[in-house]
Structure formats: structure tokens, C-alpha cells
N, C-alpha and C positions, 0 to 999 in steps of 0.2 A: 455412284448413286446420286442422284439428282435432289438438290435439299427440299423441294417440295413432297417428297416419298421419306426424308428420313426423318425418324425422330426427335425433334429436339424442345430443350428447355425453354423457359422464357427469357425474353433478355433483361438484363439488369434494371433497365429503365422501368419495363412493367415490374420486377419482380420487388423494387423498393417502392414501387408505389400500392402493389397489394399490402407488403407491411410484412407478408408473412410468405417468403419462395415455398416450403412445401404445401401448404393450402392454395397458393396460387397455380402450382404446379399440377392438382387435382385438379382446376378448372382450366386446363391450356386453352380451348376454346377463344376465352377473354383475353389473349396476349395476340395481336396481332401478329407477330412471327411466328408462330406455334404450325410446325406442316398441321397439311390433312390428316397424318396417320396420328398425331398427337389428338388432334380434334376427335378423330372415331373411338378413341381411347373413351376421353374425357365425356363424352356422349354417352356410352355405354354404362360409363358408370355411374352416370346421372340419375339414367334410368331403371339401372338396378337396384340405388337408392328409393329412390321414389318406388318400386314396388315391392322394397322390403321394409321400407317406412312402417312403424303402429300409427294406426289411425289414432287420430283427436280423442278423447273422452267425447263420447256422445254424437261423435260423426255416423252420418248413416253408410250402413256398410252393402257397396254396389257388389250385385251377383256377377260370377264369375262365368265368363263367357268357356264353351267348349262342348263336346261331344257328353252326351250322356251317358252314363254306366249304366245299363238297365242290370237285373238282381231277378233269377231263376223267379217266377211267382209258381207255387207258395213256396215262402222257404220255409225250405226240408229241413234241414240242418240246424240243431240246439245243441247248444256245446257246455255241458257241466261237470266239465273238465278241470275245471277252474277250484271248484269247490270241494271236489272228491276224488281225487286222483293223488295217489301213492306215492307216484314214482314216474315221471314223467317219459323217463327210456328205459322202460320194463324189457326184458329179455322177449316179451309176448310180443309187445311194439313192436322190436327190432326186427322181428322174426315177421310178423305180414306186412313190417314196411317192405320188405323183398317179394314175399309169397305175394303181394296182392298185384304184384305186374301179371302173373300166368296163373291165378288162383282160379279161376273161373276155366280155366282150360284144364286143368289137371282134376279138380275134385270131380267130376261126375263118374271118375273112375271107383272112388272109395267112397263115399259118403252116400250110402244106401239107405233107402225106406223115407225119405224126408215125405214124399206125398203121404203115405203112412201116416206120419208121426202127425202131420196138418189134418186129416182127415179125424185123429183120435180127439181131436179138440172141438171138433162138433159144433161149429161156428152158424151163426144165423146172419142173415143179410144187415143188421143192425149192431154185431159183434164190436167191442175196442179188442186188441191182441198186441200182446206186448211179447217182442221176440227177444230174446236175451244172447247175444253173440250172435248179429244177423248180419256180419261181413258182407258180404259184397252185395247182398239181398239175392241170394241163390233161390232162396225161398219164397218170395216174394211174391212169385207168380203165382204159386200156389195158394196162399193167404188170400191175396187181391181177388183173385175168381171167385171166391166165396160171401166180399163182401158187395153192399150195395155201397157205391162212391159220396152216395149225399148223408147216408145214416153210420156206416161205418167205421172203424177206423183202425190202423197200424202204423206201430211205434215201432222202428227197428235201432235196438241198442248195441251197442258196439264201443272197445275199448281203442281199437285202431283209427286215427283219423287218417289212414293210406286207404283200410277198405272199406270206411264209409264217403269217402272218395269217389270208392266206383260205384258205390252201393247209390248213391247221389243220380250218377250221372245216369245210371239203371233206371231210377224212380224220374227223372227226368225225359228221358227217351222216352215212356210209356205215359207218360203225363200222368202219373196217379197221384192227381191234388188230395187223396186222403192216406198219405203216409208220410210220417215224420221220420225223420231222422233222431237221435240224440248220443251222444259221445260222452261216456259217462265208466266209471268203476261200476259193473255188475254187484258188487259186494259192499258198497255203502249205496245203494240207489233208492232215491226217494224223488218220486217223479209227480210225488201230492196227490195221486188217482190211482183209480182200480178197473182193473179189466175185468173182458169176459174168458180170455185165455192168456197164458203164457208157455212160453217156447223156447226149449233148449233143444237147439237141433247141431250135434256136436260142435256144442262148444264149454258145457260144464266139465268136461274133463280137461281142459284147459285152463282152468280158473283154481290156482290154488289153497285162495280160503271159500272152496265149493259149497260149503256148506254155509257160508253166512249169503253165498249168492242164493241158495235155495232158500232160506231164511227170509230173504228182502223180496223175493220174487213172490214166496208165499203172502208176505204183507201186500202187496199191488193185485192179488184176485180180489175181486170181490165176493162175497157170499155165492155158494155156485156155481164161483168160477172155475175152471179145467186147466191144471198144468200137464204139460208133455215133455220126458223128456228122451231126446234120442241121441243115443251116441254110443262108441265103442265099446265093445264089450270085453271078458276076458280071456277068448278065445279056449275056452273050456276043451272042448272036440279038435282042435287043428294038432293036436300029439306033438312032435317035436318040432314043429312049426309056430306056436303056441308062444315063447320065450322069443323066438326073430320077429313073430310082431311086435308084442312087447316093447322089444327094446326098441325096435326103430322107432313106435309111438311116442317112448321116451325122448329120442332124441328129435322129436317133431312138439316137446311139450305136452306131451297127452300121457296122461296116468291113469291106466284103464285096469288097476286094482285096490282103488279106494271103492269101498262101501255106497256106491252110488243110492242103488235101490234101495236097501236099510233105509237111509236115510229120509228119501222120500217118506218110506214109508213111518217112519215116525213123526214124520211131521203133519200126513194124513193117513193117520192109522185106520179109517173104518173105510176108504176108499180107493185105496193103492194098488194097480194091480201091475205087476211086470214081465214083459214079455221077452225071453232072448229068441236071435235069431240067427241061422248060417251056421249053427255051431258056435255060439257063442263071439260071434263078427263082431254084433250090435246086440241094443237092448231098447227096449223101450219102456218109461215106466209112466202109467196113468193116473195119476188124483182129483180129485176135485174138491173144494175147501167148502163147509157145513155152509147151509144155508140158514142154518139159526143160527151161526157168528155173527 
């Protein structure tokens, strides 16, 4: 190897007259014998000091040259996650971090009546609607046709950040600047406002303390406002077929023998009306909260 190419130290002569061979050694550049490859060292490291250097107290601080990020406009997505969330890898997470790669492809098989359930909410072109477990925004499209884009508006809330994910890139794709996103616990949620509708389109049977979710969701109508809710039902009519839905629901997280309807309906007892369907497949139950609250 030819000593121009290899690296070496400095010589004795510079290195007593730095004072100090390893600090000299950092700067091989200043030693006249020092190869090139010693120099590129010493270069590089110069300059990586100098641009991890802290500035002066009170130096002005030069903008940084590069490509810009540009950020979806509006952003969808509110995360209060932070503040009210349980348990950050719930068995529920775990389960549509997987489901939400082919969830869009599989449920139109089973999840029946959603136009239904959107039409029982009786929206006006000026409507707010807050969806409660609105995954992937399956429904969306439905919501969205009924509002006007300048007076309107839809909040789709969702515990998964896998399927507001896609729920994201849905609301993206279709440009609809009046729907929000938010990533939140259904069951401590407090979003400081009140709609004109809310919407459980199978997902309160998923939600374990169900009933402080129907609790908080009742707090967010406003006077007048309409909740819906649609989801499985207890397969009353399907005979020995009845216990094999059941249990597979079970082991998909869905418990379709809690007191659903009851419960609505004690929470609005002069206006609750419920409706099963298929033989007991689905259910739907309709309320609307007093306008003199």
C-alpha cells in the first residue's frame, strides 16, 4: 500500500509541538505528514461537530434547508388517546390490528341494515353526528350523502388506531373536509359538544363497560338529539343454530346477550323503540333525548 492511501499518525515533531498527540491527532489535517485518508477523517469530523455544535445563547437560528412535508389538509385525525385510554394493548386493539388489513372486504358479508340504522337518525343537511365505533368509516358514505359539506359535520370515533388508519385514508380519498377523526375510549368520552345524532353501528357489543359507553354517548346529544343503535342480535328464531352463532361472536369479542335494548331504554324511557330483525340476526334500537333537558 502506498503511504499516501494509508493512515497514519502524526510525527513526533508536530505532535510535541501540539502539546497534546491525542487532540492533535483529532486534527491530522495540521500535521504535514498526515496521508489524505487521515485528512478526510479529520474533515468529516470537523463538520459533524460544527453541525451538532448548540448555538450561542441568543444566536439567530438559520432555517433549515430541504424538502417539505406537506400534512393531509384538514387534519382528520385527533388523538385522546393520551388522556382516556385503559390499556393501551386491549385484546380489542390486538384483534383489528389484524382484522383491519381485510375488514373492509369481509364485513359486507355480516353486518346488515347499516343504511337502515343511518336513515333512523333523520339527519338534516346542517346535522353534527357522532359515530361511536366507526372503524374503517364503512358507514361513512352513508352519513356524508345526507349532510351539506359547509353546515354539516361527522365525528367518527374509534378505539383502534389500525382502523382509523384506513378510515383516514377513506375520508382522504373522497376529500370530505367535514369529517373528523378522533381516537378515544367510547366509555370515558367527553368531546366538550353535543350532536344532532349518535351512532352505534355494531360496535356496542364490543365494548365491555357498554353501558357507561351508552351513558357518555347519551351526555353528547343534544336536546332532540337521536341515538341509533344497530348490532347483533340474539338469534332468538335460528333453533340449533342459535348457540354456534353465539359462540363464534364470542370468540370475535361480541356478546350478543347483554340487556342491550333495556338499557337504552332506561335511559330514554318515553322514546325507545326496538326493532329485531332476520330472526333475531340484528336489532335496532331508536331514542331520542327530551327536548326540555
Amino acid at each position: 500500500m502506498r503511504d499516501s492511501c494509508r493512515p497514519a499518525a502524526p510525527c513526533q515533531a508536530c505532535a510535541s509541538r501540539a502539546g497534546d498527540p491525542g487532540v492533535f491527532s483529532a486534527r491530522g489535517m495540521a500535521c504535514p505528514h498526515a496521508s489524505r485518508y487521515s485528512i478526510g477523517i479529520a474533515v468529516g469530523a470537523a463538520v459533524l461537530a460544527r453541525r451538532t455544535k448548540p448555538p450561542r445563547p441568543g444566536a439567530p437560528q438559520l432555517k433549515r434547508r430541504g424538502r417539505r412535508i406537506r400534512t393531509p389538509r384538514p387534519r382528520i385525525l385527533r388523538d385522546t388517546m393520551a388522556m382516556n385510554t385503559p390499556t393501551a394493548a386491549s385484546p380489542v386493539q390486538r384483534f383489528y390490528r389484524y382484522h383491519a388489513l381485510f375488514y373492509d372486504f369481509t364485513r359486507w358479508m355480516i353486518l346488515h341494515g347499516r343504511r337502515r340504522a343511518v336513515q333512523a337518525l333523520r339527519l338534516e343537511p346542517n346535522s353534527t353526528v357522532l359515530e361511536v365505533g366507526c372503524g374503517t368509516g364503512l358507514n361513512f358514505r352513508h352519513i356524508v350523502s345526507r349532510l351539506d359539506p359547509e353546515s354539516g359535520r361527522l365525528v367518527g370515533l374509534d378505539f383502534s388506531a389500525d382502523m382509523l388508519a384506513k378510515a383516514r385514508r377513506r375520508v382522504a380519498a373522497h376529500r370530505w373536509t367535514h369529517v373528523e377523526l378522533v381516537q378515544a375510549d367510547a366509555t370515558r368520552l367527553d368531546l366538550g359538544q353535543r350532536f344532532d345524532g349518535v351512532l352505534f353501528a355494531y360496535s356496542l357489543t364490543m365494548i365491555p363497560d357498554w353501558r357507561a359507553a351508552l351513558a357518555r354517548a347519551r351526555e353528547h346529544l343534544r336536546p332532540g338529539g337521536r341515538l341509533v343503535v344497530l348490532d347483533f342480535g340474539r338469534f332468538e328464531r335460528w333453533g340449533p343454530l342459535a348457540p354456534v352463532m353465539r359462540a363464534w361472536l364470542r370468540a370475535n369479542h361480541v356478546e350478543t346477550l347483554e340487556p342491550y335494548g333495556e338499557e337504552v331504554h332506561r335511559l330514554f324511557p318515553d322514546t325507545t323503540a326496538v326493532s329485531t330483525w332476520a330472526g333475531g340476526y340484528n336489532f335496532t334500537a331508536v331514542a331520542e333525548r327530551p327536548k326540555d333537558e
